[in-house]
C-alpha positions in Angstrom: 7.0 -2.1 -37.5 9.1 -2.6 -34.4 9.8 -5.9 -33.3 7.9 -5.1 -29.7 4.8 -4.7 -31.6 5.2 -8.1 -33.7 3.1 -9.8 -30.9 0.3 -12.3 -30.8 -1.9 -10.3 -28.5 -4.1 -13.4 -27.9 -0.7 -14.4 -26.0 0.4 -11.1 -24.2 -0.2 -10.9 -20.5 -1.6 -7.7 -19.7 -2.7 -5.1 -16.8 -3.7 -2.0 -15.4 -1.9 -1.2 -11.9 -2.0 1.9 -9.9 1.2 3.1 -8.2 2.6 5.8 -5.7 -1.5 6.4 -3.9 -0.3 7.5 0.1 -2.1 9.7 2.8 1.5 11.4 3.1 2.3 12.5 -0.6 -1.3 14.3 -1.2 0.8 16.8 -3.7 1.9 13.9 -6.4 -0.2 12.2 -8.5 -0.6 8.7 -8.5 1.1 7.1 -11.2 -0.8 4.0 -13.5 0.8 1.3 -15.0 -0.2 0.0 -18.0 2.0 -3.7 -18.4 2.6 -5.8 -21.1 5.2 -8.6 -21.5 7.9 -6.6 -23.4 6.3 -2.8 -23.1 5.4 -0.5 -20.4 3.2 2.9 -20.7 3.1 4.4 -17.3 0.2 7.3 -16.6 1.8 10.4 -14.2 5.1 10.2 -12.8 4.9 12.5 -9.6 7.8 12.9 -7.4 9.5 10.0 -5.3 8.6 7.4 -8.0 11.7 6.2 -8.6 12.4 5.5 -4.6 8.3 3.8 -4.7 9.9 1.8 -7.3 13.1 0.8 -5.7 10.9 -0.6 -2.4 8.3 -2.5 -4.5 11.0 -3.5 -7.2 8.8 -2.4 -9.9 11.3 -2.8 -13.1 10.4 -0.4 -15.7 13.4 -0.8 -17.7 11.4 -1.2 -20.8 9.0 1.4 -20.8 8.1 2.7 -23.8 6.2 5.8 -22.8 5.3 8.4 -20.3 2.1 10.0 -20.7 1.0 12.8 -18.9 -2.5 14.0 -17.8 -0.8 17.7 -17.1 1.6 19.1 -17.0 2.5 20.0 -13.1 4.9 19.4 -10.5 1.8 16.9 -9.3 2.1 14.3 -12.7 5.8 15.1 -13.4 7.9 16.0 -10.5 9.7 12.5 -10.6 10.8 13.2 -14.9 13.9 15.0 -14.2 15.2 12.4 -11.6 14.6 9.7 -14.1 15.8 11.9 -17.2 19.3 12.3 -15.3 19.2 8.2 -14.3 18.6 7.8 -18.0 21.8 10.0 -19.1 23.7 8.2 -16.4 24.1 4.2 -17.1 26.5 3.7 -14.7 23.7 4.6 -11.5 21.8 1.3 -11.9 18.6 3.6 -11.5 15.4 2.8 -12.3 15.9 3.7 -16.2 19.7 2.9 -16.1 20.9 2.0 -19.8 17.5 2.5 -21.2 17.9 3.6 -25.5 14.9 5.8 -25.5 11.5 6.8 -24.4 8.6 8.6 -25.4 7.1 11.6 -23.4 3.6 12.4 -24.2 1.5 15.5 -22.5 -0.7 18.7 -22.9 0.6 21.6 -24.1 3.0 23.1 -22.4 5.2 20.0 -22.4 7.6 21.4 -24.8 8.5 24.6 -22.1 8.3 21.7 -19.3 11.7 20.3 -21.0 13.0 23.4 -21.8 12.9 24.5 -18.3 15.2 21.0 -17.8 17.7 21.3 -19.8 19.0 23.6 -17.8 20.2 20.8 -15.4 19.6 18.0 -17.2 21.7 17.0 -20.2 19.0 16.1 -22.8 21.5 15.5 -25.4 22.2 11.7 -23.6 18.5 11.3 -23.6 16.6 9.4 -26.3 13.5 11.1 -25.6 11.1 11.8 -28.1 8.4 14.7 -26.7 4.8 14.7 -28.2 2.4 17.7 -27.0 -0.9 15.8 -27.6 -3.4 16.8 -30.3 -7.2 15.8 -28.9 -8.7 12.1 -30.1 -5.5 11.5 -32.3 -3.6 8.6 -31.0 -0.3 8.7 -28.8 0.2 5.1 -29.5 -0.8 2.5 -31.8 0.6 -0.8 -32.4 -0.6 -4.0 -32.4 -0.5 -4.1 -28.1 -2.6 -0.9 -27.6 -4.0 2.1 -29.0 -3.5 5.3 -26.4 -5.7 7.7 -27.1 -6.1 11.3 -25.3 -9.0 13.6 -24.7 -8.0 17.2 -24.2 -10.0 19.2 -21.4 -9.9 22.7 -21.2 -11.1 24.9 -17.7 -13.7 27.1 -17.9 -12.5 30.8 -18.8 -14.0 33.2 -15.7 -14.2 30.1 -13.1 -11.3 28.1 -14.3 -8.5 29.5 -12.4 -10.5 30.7 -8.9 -11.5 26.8 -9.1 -8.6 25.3 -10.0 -6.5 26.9 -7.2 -3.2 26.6 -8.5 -3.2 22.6 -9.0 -3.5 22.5 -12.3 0.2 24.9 -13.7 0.9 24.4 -17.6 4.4 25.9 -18.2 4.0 27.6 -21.3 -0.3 26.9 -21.9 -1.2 28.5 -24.8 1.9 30.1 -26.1 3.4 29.1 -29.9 5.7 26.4 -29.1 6.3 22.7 -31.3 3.9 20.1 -30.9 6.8 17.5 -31.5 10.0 17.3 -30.9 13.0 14.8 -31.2 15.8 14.9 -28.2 18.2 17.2 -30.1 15.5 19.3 -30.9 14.4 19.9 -27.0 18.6 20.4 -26.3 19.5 22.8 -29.1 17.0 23.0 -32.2 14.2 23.9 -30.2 16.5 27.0 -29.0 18.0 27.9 -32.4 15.6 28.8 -34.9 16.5 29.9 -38.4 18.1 32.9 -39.1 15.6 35.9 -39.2 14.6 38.0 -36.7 11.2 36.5 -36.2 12.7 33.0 -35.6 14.9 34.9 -32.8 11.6 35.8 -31.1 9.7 33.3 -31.0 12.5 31.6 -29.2 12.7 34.0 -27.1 8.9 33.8 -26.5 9.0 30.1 -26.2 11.5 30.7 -23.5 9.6 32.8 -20.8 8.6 31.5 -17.8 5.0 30.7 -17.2 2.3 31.9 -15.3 0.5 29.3 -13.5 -3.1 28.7 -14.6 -5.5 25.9 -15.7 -4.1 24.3 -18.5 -5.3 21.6 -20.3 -6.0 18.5 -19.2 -5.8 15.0 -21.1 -8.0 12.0 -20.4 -6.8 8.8 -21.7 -8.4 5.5 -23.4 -6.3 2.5 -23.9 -7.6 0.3 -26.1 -6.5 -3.2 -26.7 -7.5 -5.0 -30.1 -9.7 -8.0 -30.1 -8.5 -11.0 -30.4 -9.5 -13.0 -33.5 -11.3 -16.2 -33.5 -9.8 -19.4 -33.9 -9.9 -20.6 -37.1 -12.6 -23.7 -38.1 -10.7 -25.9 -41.0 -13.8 -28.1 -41.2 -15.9 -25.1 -41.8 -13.2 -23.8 -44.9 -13.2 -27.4 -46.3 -16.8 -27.5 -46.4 -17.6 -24.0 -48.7 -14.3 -25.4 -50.6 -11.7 -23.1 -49.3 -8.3 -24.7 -51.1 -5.8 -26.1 -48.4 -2.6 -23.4 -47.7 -2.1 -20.1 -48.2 -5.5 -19.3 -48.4 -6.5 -20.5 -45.0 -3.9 -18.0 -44.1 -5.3 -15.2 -45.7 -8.7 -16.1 -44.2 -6.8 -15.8 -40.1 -4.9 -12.5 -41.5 -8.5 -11.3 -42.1 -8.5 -11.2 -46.1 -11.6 -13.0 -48.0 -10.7 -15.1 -50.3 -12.5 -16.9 -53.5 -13.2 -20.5 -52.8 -12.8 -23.7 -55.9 -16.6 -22.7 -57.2 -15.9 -19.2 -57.5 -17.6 -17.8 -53.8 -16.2 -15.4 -51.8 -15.5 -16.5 -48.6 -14.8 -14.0 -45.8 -13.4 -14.7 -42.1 -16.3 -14.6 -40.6 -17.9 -17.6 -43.0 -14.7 -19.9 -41.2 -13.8 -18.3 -37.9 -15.2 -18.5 -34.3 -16.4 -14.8 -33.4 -13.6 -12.4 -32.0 -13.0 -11.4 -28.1 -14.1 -8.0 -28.1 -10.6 -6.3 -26.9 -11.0 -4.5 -23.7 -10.7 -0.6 -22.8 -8.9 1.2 -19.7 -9.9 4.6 -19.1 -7.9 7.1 -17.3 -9.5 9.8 -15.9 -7.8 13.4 -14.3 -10.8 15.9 -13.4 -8.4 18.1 -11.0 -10.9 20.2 -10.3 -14.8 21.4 -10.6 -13.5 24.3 -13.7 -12.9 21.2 -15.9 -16.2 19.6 -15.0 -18.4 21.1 -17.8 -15.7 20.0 -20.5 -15.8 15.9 -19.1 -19.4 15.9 -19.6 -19.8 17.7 -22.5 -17.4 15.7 -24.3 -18.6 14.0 -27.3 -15.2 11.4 -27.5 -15.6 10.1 -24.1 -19.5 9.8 -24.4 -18.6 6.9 -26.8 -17.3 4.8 -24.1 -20.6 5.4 -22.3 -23.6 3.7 -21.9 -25.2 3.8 -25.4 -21.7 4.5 -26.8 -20.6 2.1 -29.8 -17.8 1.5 -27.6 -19.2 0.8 -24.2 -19.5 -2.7 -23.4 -15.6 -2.9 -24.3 -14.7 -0.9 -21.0 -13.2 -3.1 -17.9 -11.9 -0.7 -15.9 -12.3 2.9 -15.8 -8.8 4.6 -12.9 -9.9 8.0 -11.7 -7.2 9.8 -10.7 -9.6 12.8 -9.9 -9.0 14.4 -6.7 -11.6 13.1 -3.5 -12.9 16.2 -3.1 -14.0 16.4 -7.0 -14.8 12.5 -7.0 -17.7 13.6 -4.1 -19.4 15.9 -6.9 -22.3 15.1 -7.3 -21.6 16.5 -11.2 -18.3 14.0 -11.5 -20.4 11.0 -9.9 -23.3 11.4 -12.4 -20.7 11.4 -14.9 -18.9 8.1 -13.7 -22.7 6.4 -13.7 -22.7 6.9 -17.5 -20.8 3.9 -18.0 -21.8 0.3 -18.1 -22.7 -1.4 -14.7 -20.1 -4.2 -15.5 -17.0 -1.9 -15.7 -14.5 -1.9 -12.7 -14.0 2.0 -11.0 -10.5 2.2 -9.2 -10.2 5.4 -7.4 -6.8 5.9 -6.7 -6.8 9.9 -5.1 -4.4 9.8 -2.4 -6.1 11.7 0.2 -9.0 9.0 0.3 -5.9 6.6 1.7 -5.5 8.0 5.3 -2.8 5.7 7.5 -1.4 4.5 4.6 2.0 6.4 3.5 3.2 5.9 0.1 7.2 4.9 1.2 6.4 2.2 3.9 10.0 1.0 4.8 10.7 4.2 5.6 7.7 4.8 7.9 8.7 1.4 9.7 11.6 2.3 10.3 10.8 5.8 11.6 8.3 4.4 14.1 10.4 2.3 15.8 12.9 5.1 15.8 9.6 7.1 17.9 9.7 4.1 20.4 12.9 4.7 21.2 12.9 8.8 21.6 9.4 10.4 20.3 11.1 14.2 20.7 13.5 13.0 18.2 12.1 11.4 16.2 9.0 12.3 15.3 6.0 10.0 13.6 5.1 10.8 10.5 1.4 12.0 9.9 0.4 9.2 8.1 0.6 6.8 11.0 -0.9 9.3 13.8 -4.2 8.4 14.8 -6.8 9.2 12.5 -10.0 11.3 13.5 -11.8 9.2 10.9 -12.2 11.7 8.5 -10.7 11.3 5.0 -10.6 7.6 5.7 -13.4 5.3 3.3 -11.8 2.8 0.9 -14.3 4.2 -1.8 -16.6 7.1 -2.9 -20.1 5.3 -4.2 -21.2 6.5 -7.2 -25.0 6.3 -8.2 -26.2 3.8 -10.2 -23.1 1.7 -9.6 -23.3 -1.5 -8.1 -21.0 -2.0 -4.9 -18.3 -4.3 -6.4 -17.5 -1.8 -8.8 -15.8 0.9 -7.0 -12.6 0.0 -5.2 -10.0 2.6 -3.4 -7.0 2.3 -5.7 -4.6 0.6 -2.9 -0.7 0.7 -3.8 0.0 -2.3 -6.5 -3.9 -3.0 -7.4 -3.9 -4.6 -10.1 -6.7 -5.1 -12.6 -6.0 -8.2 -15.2 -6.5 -7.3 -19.3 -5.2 -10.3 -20.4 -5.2 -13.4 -20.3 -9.1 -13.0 -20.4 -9.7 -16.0 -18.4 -8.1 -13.6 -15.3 -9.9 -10.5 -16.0 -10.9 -9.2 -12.8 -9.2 -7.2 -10.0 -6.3 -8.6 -8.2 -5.2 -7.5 -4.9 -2.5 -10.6 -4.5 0.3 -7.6 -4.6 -1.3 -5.1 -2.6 0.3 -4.5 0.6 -1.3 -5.1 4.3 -1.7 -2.5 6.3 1.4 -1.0 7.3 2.2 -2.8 11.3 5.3 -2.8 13.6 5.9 -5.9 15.9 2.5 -5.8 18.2 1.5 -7.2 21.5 -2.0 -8.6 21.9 -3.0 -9.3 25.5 -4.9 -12.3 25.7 -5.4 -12.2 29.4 -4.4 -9.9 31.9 -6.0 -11.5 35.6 -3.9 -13.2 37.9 -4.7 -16.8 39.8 -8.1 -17.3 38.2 -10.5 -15.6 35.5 -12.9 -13.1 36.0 -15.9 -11.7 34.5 -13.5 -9.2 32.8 -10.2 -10.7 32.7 -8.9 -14.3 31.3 -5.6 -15.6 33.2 -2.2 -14.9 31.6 -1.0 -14.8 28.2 0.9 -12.8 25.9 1.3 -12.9 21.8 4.0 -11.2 20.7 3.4 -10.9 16.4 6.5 -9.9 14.7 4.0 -10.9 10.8 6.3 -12.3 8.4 9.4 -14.1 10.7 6.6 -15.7 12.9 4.9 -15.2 16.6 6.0 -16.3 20.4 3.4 -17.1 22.7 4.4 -15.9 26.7 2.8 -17.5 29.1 -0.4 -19.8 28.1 -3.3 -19.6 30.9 -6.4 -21.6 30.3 -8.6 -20.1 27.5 -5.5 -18.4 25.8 -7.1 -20.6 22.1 -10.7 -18.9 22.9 -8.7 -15.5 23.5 -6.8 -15.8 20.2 -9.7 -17.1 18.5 -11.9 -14.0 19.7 -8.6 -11.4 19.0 -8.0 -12.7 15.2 -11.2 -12.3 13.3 -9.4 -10.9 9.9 -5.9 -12.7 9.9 -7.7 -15.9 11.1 -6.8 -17.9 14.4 -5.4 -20.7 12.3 -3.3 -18.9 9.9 -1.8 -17.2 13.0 -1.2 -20.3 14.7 1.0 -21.8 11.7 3.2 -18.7 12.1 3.7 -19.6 15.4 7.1 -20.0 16.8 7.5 -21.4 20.0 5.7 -21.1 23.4 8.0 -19.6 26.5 6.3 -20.3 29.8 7.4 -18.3 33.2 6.8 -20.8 35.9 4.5 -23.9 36.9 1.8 -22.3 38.1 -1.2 -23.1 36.6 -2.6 -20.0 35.7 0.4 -19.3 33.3 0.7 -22.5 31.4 -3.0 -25.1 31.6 -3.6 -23.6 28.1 -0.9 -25.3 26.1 -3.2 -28.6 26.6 -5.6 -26.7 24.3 -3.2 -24.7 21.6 0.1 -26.4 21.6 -1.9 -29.2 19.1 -3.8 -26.4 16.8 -0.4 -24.8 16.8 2.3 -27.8 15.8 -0.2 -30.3 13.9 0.9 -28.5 10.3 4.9 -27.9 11.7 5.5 -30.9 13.4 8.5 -31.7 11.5 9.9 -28.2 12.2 9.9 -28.5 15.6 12.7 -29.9 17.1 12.1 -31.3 19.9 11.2 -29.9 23.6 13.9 -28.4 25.4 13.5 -27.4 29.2 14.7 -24.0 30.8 17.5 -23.2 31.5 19.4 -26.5 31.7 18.9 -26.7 27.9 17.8 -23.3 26.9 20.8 -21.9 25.1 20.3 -23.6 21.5 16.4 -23.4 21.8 16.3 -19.7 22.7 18.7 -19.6 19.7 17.0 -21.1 17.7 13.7 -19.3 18.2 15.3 -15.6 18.0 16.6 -17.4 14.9 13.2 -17.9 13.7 11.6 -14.5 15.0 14.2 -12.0 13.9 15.5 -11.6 16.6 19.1 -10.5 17.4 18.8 -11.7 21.2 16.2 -13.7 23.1 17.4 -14.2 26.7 15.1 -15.7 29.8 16.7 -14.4 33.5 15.5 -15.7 36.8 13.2 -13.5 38.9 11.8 -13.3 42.1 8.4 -15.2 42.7 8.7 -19.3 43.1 11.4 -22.0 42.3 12.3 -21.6 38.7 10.6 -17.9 37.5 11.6 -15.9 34.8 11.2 -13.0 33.0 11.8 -12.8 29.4 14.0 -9.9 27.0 13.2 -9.7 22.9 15.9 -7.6 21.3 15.5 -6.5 17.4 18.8 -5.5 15.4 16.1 -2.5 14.6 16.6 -1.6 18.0 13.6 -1.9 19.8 13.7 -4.0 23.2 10.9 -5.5 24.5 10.7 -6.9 28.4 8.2 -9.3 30.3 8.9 -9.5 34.1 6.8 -12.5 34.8 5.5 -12.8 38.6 8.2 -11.0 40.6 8.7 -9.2 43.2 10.9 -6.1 42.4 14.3 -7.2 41.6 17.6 -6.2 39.7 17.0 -8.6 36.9 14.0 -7.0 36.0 15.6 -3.5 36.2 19.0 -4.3 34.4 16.7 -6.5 31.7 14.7 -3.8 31.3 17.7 -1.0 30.8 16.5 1.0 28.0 13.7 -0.8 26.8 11.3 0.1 24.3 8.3 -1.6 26.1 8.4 -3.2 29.9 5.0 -5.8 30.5 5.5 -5.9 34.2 3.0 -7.6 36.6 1.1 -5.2 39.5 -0.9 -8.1 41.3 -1.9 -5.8 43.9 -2.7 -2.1 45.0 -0.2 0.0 47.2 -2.2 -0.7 50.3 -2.1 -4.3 49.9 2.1 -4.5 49.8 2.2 -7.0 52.8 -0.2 -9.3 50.8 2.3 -8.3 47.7 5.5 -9.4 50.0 3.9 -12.5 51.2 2.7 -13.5 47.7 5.9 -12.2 45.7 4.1 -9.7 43.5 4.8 -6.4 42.4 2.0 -3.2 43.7 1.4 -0.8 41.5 4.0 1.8 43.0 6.6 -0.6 42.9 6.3 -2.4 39.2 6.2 1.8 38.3 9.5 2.5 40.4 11.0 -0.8 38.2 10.5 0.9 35.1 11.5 4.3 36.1 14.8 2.9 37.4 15.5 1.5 34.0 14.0 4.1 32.2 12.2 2.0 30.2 10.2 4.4 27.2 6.9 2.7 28.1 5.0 0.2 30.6 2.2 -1.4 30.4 1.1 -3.5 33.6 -0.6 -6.5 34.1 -1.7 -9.2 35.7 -4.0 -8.1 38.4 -5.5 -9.1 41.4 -8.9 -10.4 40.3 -10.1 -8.5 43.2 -9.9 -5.2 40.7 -12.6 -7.0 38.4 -12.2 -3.9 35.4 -9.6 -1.8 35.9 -7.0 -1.9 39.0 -6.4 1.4 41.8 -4.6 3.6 39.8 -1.9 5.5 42.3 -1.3 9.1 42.2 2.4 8.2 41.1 1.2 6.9 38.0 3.4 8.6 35.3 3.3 9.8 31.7 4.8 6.7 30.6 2.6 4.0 32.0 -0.5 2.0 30.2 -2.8 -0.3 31.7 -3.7 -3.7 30.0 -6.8 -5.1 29.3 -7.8 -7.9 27.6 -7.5 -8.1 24.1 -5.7 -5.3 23.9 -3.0 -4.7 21.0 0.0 -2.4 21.2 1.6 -1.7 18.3 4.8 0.1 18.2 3.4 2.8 16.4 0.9 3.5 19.2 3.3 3.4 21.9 3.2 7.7 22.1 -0.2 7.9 23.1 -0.4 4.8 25.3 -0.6 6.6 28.5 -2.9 9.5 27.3 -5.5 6.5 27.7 -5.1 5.8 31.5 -7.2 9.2 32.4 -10.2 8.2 30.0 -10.0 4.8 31.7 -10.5 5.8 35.0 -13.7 7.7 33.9 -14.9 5.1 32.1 -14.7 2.5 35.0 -15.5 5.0 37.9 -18.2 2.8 39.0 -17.0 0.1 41.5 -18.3 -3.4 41.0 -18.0 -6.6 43.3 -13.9 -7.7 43.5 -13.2 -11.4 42.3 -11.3 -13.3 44.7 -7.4 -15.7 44.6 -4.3 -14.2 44.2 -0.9 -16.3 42.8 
């Protein structure tokens, strides 16, 4: 027995996790992870999993096997990357340097490798190939017994149903069962001499047709752990000290001083029953007769000698099977207490399966949307495709969870059984602004004086500007993150000018915000005679590559406010202002311009006299520095809902409200909105009153 398998399994952390599950990679399969402390089996490797792997840092250097559910581009289209990493040590890929690795699948699997070794040079490979036999083991050791369950399409409707999903290379024909690596490189090529070895080389060789080949099902079974031993109770029936008490743990009976035989169970606490993953691939409704009908599986079920053992049951079914009713009634066989993780990727809309990479590309859109397109994934979603989970009858609701990237479900230790979402991503999110009031001078019905969070998640969030009622506004904006766990990520507070209406909320927040980080915050520094190391310091903090305040035009000390990422993106606050050259050369190329339009084109006297922006004007601001999008704010309280919106409006402007969150991935459609919200507020309503 290998040393890998020499292993107390009482002491082996163990779990399920499911990998690779993305709205944009609907033609690969999700992959599952089976983990133990010095083995890995992994369940599908579809294509792109060794770049998944190199974002999440997911080390599979000692994985002991791939098994495959089919045999398809969808389960396997990642193999031959990781087969040529595995030839070539000096890459540092995901397999780098790896001695060997077993590759388990339906039949077929054997033309699968054939059809590599074309451009893959098995002969550096220690790859063992296994087609599977059904209900005979893949693996057994002392970790886990992997055990598959062959299903086979119906013959008329199997290949109108399965629609060309399911391809076997090879389904069918004559071919080994198991092979060794030379074998798949040369042996499996070279038969003996004789005219019919010649031939069915030959045979073995052909290309296949695509068609519904079989399908495996797979049941992982870890053994039970044993109970601990009771030397009072061996003592007692007269079990002789040593050896024998041994014996008694390795699960032998032994004779006690008087002659009785004494078995394990007379001295030891009852075993933990071991627990049972199943892995389920129904890829379409042809193979639905075969998953109910079978006999193997059924013992897993309810009123199986094996079905209180499951914990967690991975369908990797498609959603549009999963919805059966036929494949639902069949889930709702198995016991009540068993976890369902439903890891189809097109149940998992917005949520794309290489996130750094979709980051990066929507903040590339901010800056030119023609060139850079966004990817699908993040578009906004009709709502269709989009629930976390598919109930089955008869389940209860905790049982079926969407099979988010890096869910994990716990085997062992048994005291952390359970699901366990601690590595599963949030949601993927650029650096967002949420409006938290938008009303100049005073508040309104509608609209809360002025204040700004700008969120950049993990390096922190800046408060601009602080108006009375900003807490209540953050408090009423963060239901899900909470208001406190957003308030210890905040950075710093940057204020415009004295006027009240920009900075009487600090009395109120600056205490929930700095009672935790007191010590990090190193003292107050006023703007600009001491701004230089503070504004440092904070772009420090954020992210930032530049963070620079510049003077505007409104009342003795005014300023407006530039964020610049080394990503790229620029983000610009005017403050109050009239319209200035600050503001436009600030504003040069930026990603997103927050300017102020106090008043309406008709009131620009009132607009001169009070040093605001109109409408027109804060729109000629950002067109002169060709910023990518506006959004304007702070207005007259005399335009209670939404303010005149000017015939010069153009494609690129948005109107804030409160509450309101811009994320850089919704920049594009930002001003599609400002038509709706005219329609929406046609009606006039009574104007508030006071102007700053």
């Amino acid at each position: 027995m290998a040393k890998d398998q020499d292993l107390n399994p009482a002491n082996t952390s163990a779990y399920v996790q499911v990998l690779g599950v993305g709205a944009d990679a609907p033609s690969s399969s999700p992959s599952v992870l089976l983990f133990f402390d010095r083995q890995r089996y992994l369940f599908n490797m579809g294509e792109g999993f060794q770049r998944y792997c190199v974002e999440h840092r997911i080390k599979l250097a000692r994985m002991s096997a791939l098994l495959l559910t089919r045999v398809s581009a969808a389960t396997a289209g990642g193999l031959p990357g990781s087969l040529l990493t595995m030839a070539d040590s000096s890459a540092g890929g995901l397999l780098a340097g790896q001695a060997s690795m077993a590759l388990h699948g339906p039949p077929g699997l054997s033309a699968l490798l054939n059809a590599y070794r074309t451009f893959v040079n098995l002969k550096d490979v220690g790859l063992g190939m296994q087609e599977l036999q059904h209900a005979q083991p893949a693996v057994a050791n002392e970790l886990v017994t992997i055990t598959p369950f062959l299903l086979t399409a119906g013959e008329a409707e199997g290949a109108a149903a399965a629609g060309g999903e399911v391809s076997a290379l090879g389904a069918g024909r004559e071919g080994p069962t198991s092979t060794s690596d030379a074998e798949v490189t040369a042996g499996s090529t070279r038969e003996a001499a004789g005219k019919d070895g010649e031939e069915r080389a030959a045979k073995r060789l052909k290309p296949g047709e695509p068609g519904p080949g079989a399908v495996a099902c797979y049941a992982a079974e870890l053994p039970d752990i044993p109970g601990k031993f009771q030397p009072q109770k061996a003592a007692a029936l007269g079990v002789p000290r040593g050896p024998t008490y041994g014996r008694l743990v390795r699960g032998e009976s032994v004779l006690s001083t008087n002659g009785s035989t004494i078995t394990p169970a007379d001295v030891m606490d009852p075993a933990t029953p071991g627990p049972v993953v199943l892995v389920v691939d129904c890829p379409s409704a042809a193979y639905l007769p075969a998953l109910a009908a079978s006999e193997d599986l059924q013992t897993f079920a309810q009123g199986g000698n094996k079905a209180s053992k499951v914990a967690c049951i991975v369908h990797l079914t498609p959603a549009g099977v999963l919805a059966l009713p036929e494949y639902q009634a069949w889930a709702a066989r198995f016991d009540p207490g068993a976890s369902h993780i439903l890891a189809s990727a097109a149940g998992k809309a917005g949520q794309p399966v290489m996130r750094a990479a979709a980051g990066v590309q929507a903040k590339l859109n901010a800056l030119d949307a023609t060139v850079f397109p966004l990817q699908q994934s993040l578009l906004p979603s009709d709502g269709a495709g989009s629930e976390r989970a598919i109930p089955l009858p008869g389940m209860s609701s905790h049982c079926g969870v969407a099979g988010d990237n890096l869910l994990r479900f716990n085997l062992r230790p048994v005291a952390k059984r359970g699901l366990d979402s601690s590595e599963v991503p949030e949601a993927l999110s650029a650096e967002a602004v949420t409006f938290l009031g938008t009303g100049a001078a005073v508040p309104s019905k509608y609209r809360n004086v002025t204040g700004t969070l700008v969120d950049c998640f993990e390096a922190g969030a800046l408060l601009v500007d602080c108006g009375e009622g900003t807490l209540g506004q953050l408090e009423r904006s963060e239901r899900s993150a909470g208001t406190a766990a957003l308030l210890r990520r905040l950075r710093g507070v940057w204020i415009s000018h004295i006027h009240a209406d920009h900075h009487v909320g600090l009395a109120s927040a600056a205490p929930c915000a700095w009672v935790d980080v007191a010590c990090s915050v190193p003292g107050a520094a006023d703007v600009p005679e001491a701004s230089a190391a503070a504004l440092a310091r904070l772009a420090a903090d954020l992210g930032l590559a530049r963070l620079v305040s510049f003077r505007v035009e409104h009342c003795a000390h005014a300023y407006g406010l530039a964020l610049e990422a080394a990503a790229g993106w620029k983000l610009v606050f005017s403050g109050d202002t009239r319209p200035c050259e600050a503001v436009r050369d600030a504003a040069r190329g930026a990603t997103l311009l927050v300017h102020e339009a106090t008043f309406e084109d008709e009131l620009a006297e009132e607009a001169l006299a009070k040093n605001h922006c109109t409408t027109s004007e804060a729109v000629d601001t950002a067109a002169a520095a060709g910023a990518y999008r506006t959004v304007l704010t702070h207005f007259s309280q005399r335009y209670p809902k939404i303010p005149v919106i000017d015939a010069n409006f153009q494609g690129s402007v948005g109107i804030a409200f409160d509450l309101m969150r811009i994320n850089l991935v919704d920049l594009p459609r930002l001003p599609s909105l400002v038509p709706k919200l005219k329609l929406l507020f046609a009606e006039p309503e009574d104007a508030g009153v006071g102007d700053d």
